[in-house]
Every structure is written in C-alpha cells, then in structure tokens.
N, C-alpha and C positions, 0 to 999 in steps of 0.2 A: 889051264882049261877054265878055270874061274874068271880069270883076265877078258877072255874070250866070250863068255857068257854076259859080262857085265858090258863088254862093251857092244854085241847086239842089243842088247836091253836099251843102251843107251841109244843107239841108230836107231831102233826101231819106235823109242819114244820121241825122238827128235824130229823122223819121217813124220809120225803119228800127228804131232802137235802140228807141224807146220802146215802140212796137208788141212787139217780142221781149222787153224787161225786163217785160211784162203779162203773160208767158204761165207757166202753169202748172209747165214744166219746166227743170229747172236749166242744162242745156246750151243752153236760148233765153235764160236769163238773160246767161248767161255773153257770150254771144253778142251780148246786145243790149249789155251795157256795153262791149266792146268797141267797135261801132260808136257809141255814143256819145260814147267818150274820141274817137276819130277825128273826129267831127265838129265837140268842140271844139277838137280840135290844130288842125284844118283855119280855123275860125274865128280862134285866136288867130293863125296863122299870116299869115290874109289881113288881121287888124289893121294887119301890120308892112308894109302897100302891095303890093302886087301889082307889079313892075314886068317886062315883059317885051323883051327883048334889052338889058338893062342889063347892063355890063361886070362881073364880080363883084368884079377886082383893078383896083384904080389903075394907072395908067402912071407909068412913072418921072419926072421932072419935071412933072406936069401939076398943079395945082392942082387938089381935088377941091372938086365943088360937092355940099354936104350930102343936097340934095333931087332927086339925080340914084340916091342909094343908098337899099337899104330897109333897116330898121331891124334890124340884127342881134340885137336882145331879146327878141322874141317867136320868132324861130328858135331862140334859147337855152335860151327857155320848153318851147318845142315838144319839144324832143330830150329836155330833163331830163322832160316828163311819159310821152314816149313810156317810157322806162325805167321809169317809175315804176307805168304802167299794166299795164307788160308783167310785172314785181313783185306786181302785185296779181294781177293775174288767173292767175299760176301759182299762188299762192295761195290765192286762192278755187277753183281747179278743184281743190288738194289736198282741202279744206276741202268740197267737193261731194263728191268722190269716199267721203270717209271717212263721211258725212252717208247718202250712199246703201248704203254698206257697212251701218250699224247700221241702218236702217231697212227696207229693198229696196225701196225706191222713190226716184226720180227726181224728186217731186213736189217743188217747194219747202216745202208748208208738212207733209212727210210722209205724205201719206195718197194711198193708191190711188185711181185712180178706178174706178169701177164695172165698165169693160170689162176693165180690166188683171186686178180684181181673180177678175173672174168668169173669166176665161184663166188664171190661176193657181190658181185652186180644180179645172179643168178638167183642167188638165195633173195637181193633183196626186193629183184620181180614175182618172186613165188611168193613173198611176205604182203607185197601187194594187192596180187592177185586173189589171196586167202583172205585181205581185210575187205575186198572190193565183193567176192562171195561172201563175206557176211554180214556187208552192209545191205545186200540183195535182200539174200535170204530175211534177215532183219524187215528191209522195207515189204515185202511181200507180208510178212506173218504180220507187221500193224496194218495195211491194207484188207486182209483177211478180216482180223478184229473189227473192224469199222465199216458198223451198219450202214 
C-alpha cells in the first residue's frame, strides 16, 4: 500500500511539473521545475526500499541483518540534490527577475500576449489622458490668475 501511495505521489508530481514547465509564464516555470526535482528526489528516494517501523539505529550487541536496513545512498543522493536544486532555482528566479526587468513581461520567450498587451496600451491612454486633463485644468487656472 505504501508502494502505491508513493508511486501516485510520484505521477502526480511528474503530471504537476510537466503540465506547469509548458506554460507560457516564468513563475509556472519556475514552479514546475521545482515539482519536478521533488518527484525525482522522491523517486530516487523510494529506490533506496521503503521500509516502514524499521529501527533506524542498531542495538548495542545485536548483530545487524543487512536487508532489515534501507540503503543510506539514495538518502545521500536526495539531500545533496535537494541543495543543489534549491541553488538552482534561486538562481533561475534572479535570472527571471532580471529577464523581466529588460523586457516587461513575464512571458518566457519575451513577448506580450495580446490581452496584457492591449491593458497596457489602455492604461498608457488613460495615463495620457489624465496628464492632458491637467495640463488643461493647469492652463485654465494660470489664465484665470492673469489680469
């Protein structure tokens, strides 16, 4: 049952990532490669045997039977790539961040899409519009002033 459990965990973080590393924007990128290092940690990890209420330290005199313990290597695996992923992916979010700074958009491969672009064209006539009202406004109230 445990087998079971771990290996939808694993499908469904696999589905999870790939699904998010397809989409269009950088923080679902981000997002999906995370879940995806997670579901091969998780993976390499259930390599090393699954075993459940096994003792994790030896007893003092007791002779220890090999295949009663699970494989401390792929725990070793595990931890060094959790660091390594968590390395990367601060990383890559600098490397986003800076990406979106020269650009203004979010887009992975650069380019607006249509809605965003047309909300930004929208905002920047209403920005206009508002400066051009008070440059009126403005030129009216020195006209007023002046005998």
């Amino acid at each position: 049952m445990n087998e079971l459990i771990v290996a939808l965990a694993i499908g469904v973080l696999t589905a999870s990532g790939t699904w998010l590393l397809l989409r269009p924007r950088t923080f679902q990128v981000v997002i999906g490669l995370s879940l995806l290092s997670y579901a091969v940690n998780l993976f390499i990890l259930a390599m090393g045997r699954l075993k459940v209420d096994a003792a994790p330290i030896v007893a003092a005199g007791v002779v220890p039977d090999p295949a009663a313990f699970t494989d401390p290597l792929p725990q070793a695996l595990v931890l060094t790539a959790i660091v390594i992923s968590f390395a990367m992916t601060s990383l890559l979010l600098v490397v986003l961040l800076a990406a979106r700074g020269l650009t203004g958009t979010d887009h992975v491969d650069g380019k607006m899409d249509e809605d965003q672009a047309d909300e930004d064209q929208a905002d920047e006539d209403q920005a206009d519009k508002n400066q051009a009202d008070k440059n009126q406004a403005d030129k009216n109230q020195a006209d007023a002033e002046v005998p």
